[in-house]
N, C-alpha and C positions, 0 to 999 in steps of 0.2 A: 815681640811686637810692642812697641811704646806705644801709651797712653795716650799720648800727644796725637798720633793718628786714627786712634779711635775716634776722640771726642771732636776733631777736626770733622772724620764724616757723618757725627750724630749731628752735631751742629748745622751740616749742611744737608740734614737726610731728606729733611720735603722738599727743598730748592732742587736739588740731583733727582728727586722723583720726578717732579712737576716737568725738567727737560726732557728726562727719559720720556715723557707720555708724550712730546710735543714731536719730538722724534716717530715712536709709535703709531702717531696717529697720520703719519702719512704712507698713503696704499703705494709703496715701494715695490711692487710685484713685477717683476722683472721678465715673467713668462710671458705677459699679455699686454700685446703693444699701445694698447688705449690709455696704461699707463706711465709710456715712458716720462711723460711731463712732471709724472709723480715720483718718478727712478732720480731725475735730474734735480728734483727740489730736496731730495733725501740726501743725496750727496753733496747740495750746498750746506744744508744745516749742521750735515760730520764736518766741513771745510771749516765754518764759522765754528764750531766748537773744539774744533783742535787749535783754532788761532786763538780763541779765548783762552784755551788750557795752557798757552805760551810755546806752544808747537812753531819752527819757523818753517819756511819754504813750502807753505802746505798750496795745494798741484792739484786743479780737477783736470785728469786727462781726458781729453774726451778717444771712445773708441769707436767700432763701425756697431756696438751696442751700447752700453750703459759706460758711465765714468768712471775710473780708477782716480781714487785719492791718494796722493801722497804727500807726508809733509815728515820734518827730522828735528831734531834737537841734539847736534854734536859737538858738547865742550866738554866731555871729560877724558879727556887725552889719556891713553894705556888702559882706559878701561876699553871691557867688552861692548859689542855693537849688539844690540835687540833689537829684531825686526817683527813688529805686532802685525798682524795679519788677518783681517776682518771682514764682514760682509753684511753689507745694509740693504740688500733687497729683500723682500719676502715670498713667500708659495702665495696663492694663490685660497682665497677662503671658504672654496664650497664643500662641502653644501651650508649656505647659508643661514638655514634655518634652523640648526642644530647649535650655533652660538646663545648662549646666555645672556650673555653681550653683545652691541654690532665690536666686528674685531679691530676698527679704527678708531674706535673709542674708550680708550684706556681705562681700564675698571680695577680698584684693587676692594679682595673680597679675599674677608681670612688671611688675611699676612701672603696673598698672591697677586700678582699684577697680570690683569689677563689683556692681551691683546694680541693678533699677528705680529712674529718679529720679537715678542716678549724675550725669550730666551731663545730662539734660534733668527737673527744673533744680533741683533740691536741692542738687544739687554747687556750681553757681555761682551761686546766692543765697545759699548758704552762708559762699563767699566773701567778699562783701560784708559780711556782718555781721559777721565775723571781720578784714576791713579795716577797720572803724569800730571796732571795739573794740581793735585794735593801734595807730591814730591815738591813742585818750583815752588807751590805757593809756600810751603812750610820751610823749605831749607835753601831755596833759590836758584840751586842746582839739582841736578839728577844725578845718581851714583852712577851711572851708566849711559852709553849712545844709545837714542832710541831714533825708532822711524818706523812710520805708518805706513801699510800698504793695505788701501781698503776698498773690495770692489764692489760692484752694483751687479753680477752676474754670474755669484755663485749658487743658484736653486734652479738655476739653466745650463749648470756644469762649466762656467767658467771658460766660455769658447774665446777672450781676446785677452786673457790675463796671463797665458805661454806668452803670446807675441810680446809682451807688452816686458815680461820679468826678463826675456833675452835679448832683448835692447835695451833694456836698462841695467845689466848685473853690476854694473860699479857703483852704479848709483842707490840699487837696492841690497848690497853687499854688508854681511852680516855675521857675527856666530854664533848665533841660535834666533832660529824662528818663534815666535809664541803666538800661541792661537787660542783663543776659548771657544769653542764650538760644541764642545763636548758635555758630558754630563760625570755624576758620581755616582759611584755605583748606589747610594740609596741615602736617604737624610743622614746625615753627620758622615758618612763613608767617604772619604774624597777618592779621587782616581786619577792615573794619567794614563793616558792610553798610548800604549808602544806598536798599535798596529792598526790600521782601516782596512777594511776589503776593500778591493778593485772593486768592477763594474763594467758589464755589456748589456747591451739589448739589442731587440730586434721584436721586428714585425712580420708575423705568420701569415700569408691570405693563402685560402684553398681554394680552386676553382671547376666546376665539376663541367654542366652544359653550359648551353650561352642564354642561360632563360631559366628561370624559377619554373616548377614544375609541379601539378595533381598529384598529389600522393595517391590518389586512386588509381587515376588513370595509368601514372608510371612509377608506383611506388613496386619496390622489391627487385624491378627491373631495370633500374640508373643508380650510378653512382649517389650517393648522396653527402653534400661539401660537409654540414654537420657531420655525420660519420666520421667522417675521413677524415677532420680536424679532428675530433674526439680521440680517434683510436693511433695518431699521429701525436698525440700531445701524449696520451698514455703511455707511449713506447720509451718516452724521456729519461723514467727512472725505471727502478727493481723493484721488489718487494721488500728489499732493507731498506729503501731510504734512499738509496746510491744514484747517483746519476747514470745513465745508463750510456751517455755518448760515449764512442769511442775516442781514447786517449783526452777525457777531459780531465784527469786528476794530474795528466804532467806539471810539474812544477810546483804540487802541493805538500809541503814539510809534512813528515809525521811528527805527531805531537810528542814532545822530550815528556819524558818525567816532570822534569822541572816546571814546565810549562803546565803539567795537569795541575802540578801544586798552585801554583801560581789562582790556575782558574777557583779550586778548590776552596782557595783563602776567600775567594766572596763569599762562599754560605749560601750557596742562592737558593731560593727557597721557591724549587720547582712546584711544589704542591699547592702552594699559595699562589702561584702564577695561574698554575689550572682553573683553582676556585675562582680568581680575579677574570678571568676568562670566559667563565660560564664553559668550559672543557670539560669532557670526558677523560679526556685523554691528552697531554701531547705529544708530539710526532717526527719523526726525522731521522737522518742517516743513523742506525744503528751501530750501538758500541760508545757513543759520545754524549756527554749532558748536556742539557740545553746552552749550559753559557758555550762550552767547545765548540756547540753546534753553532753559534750567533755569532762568535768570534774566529774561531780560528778555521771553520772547513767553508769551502765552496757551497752554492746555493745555484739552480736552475726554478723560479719561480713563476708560475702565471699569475699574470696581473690583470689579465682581462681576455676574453672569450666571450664572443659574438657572430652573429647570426641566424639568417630565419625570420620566422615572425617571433616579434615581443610585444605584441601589443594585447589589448585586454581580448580574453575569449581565444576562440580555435581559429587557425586556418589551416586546410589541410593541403599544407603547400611542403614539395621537398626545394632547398636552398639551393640557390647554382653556384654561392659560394659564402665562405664562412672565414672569421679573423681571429687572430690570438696576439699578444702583445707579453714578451716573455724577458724578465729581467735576470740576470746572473749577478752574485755575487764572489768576487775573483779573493783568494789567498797566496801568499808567498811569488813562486814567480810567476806565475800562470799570465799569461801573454791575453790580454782582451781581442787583439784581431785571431789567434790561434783560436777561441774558444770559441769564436763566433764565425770561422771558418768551418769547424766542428760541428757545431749544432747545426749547418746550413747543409753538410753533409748527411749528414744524423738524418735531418727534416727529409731529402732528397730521397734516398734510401730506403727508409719506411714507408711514402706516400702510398696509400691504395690503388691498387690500379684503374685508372678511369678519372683520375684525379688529379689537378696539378698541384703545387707549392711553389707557390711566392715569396721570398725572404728579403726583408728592407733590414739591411746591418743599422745601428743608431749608434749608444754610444760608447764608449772606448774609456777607459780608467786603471791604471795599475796601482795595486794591492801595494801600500806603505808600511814598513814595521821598519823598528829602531831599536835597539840594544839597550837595556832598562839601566845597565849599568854605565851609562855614560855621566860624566857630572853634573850635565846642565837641566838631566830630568832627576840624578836624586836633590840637587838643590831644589828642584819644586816639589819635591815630595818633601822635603827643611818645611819648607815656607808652609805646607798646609799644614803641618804639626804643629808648628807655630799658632796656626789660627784656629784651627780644629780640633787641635789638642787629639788628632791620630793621625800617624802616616797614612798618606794617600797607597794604596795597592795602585800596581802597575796591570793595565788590564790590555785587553783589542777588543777593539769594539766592532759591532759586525754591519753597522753603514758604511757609507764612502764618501769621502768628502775627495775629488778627484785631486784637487789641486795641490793637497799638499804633499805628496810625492814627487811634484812638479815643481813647488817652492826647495823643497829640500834635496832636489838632485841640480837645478839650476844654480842656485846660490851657494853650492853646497856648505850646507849647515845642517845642523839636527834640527827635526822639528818639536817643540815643546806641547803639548797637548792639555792645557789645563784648563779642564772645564769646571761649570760652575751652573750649570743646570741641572735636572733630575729627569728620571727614566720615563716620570707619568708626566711631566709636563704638557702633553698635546702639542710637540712641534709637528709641524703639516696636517695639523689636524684641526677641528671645531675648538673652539676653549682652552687656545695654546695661552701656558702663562708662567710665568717665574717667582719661585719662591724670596720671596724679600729675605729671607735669614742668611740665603745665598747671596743676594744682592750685596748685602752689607759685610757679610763674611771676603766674598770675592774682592771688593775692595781693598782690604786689608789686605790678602793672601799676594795680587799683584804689587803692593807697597812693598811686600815683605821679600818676594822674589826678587826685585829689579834691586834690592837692597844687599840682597845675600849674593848676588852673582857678580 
């Protein structure tokens, strides 16, 4: 890395902060329709600063949700194409009260910038646009074609950005995708991640009588919905840890040698996760360490279970029905409609007698991995050494980000995964915020990739 583009971004570090906040500061939440006004002034301000960064042909689409941005910069003939790939809306910020900060009001505290969208992913799509504009501005050209593809609706899984990448594949035609959305495995550890879990869900209701019911009067002698949700969600797993549907492991790789080493190389330091935890213990399919467990196997989780009374004090009522809200997370080729045809069978099967089951399928995502030994992820694992001064490990990380199995099978390109966020950052959470060391590191690191490739 030259000099030249360090002190280019010391030079400009409060002016690139003070935008990033101004960005930040708009409730981009894409989930909750009272902000679309705010989704659509988010994606003009990306528009206005890709045109400033010297980006041409930048494109607000609009769709039957939020806008997809596009804009390109193609004059270096026989070079490679880079297609950067981002996302400007944010979660949603409750519970509100648990902020330090309100999260639209950009606060930096201790060398962190706290806001919603800080690091997942305003922060590091920000990056990018400010690497592209430090490249024109310093040398006038860019060593490589670049183009933007930036939506407003992925924390809502991305429901009009298929239609949108299959109607335009010439136009978003590429070879290699780059995305920052990700994290490192821990301060100075960089990572790239060669795989995401898929993703399903669905919604549980039980249904017992047609009416709430005395537990005195008819308790012992009716069905009761709690029960029957209870001992229906229990029947899910084993006592190892194991999912217990039938034929839910098809399509799940065992894990190589290679691959345990691979996890190995983080060092993760389960025992200090426990302590960080307030655990006694933790927990999960047996035979596999925590990171195998987060990264590389399937997942059947509850996320939420309700019914009855919840209010303060007793009532002595039995429920006439009861709800569960249940996420998967999917590996290797495991099919999201197969799993979720599975569990709805599963669910059918076990119910109590006297009881029905209800099942709302939701949503749908297939499990991304990449071959670590392709050249356009060990050149990004070049570029972090570069700036890091240590190779990036090749990880899988055990969220989903649905789309980019869908960018990388439509365009077909690999996708690049280099993140520039940390594991405690609080994305979707109270007090999400991004390390500035990264901030500034990440800069350089994008400069240093688009230059090596």
């Amino acid at each position: 890395m030259t000099t030249d583009y360090k002190a280019y971004f010391e030079s400009l570090r409060e002016q690139h902060l003070d935008q990033l906040k101004e960005l930040l500061a708009i409730p981009s939440i894409s989930a909750l329709s009272e902000h679309k006004p705010d989704v659509a002034k988010a994606a003009s301000w990306i528009a206005d600063a890709l045109r400033t960064a010297g980006l041409e042909h930048v494109e607000i689409h609009e769709t039957k949700g939020h806008p997809i941005i596009y804009a390109d910069h193609l004059h270096a003939p026989g070079k490679p194409t880079v297609l950067i790939y981002g996302h400007y809306d944010v979660q949603p910020v409750d519970p509100l009260h648990l902020w330090e900060t309100p999260p639209f009001e950009p606060t930096i505290r201790d060398g962190k910038l706290y806001a919603r969208g800080a690091t997942d992913d305003k922060g590091q799509i920000f990056l990018h646009i400010k690497a592209v504009e430090a490249l024109l501005s310093q040398e006038s050209e860019l060593p490589v074609n670049v183009k933007f593809c930036i939506e407003g609706e992925e924390e809502v899984s991305s429901p009009n950005l298929p239609l949108f990448l299959e109607d335009n594949k010439e136009k978003l035609a590429a070879d290699v995708v780059l995305i920052s959305d990700t994290s490192l495995i821990e301060k100075g550890k960089p990572a790239i991640s060669t795989g995401l879990r898929g993703l399903c869900s669905l919604e549980v209701s039980v249904h017992t009588a047609n009416t709430d019911l005395h537990s005195g009067t008819f308790g012992g002698g009716v069905p009761n919905a709690l029960h029957a949700l209870v001992s229906l969600l229990a029947s899910l797993h084993d006592d190892q840890g194991r999912i217990a549907v039938e034929g839910f492991y098809k399509g799940v790789p065992e894990l190589s040698s290679q691959m345990r080493e691979e996890f190995a190389k983080q060092n993760f330091n389960e025992e200090g996760l426990r302590t960080d935890l307030g655990l006694d213990t933790l927990y999960g399919e047996e035979g596999f360490s925590f990171v195998e467990r987060t990264g590389a196997r399937p997942t059947l989780e509850l996320n939420g279970v309700y019914g009855g009374f919840q209010g303060e004090g007793s009532k002595t009522v039995i429920p006439k029905e009861a709800h569960a809200k249940i996420t998967c997370r999917l590996v290797g080729d495991q099919d999201p409609q197969d799993m979720l045809d599975k569990i709805e069978r599963h669910l059918h099967s076990h119910i109590q007698p006297g009881a029905k089951v209800v099942v709302k399928q939701l949503e749908r995502a297939f499990a991304f991995n990449i071959d670590p030994s392709h050249p356009m992820l060990q050149k990004a694992a070049d570029a972090y050494e570069r700036v890091y001064g240590t190779r990036a490990l090749f990880t899988k990380d055990g969220g989903s980000i649905p789309i980019v199995a869908t960018l990388s099978r439509v365009l077909s390109a690999p996708a690049v995964m280099m993140g520039f966020g940390l594991p405690d950052e609080n994305l979707h959470a109270p007090n999400e915020h991004f390390n500035l060391e990264n901030f500034d590191k990440g800069l350089l690191t994008i400069v240093e990739y688009l230059k090596l490739i």
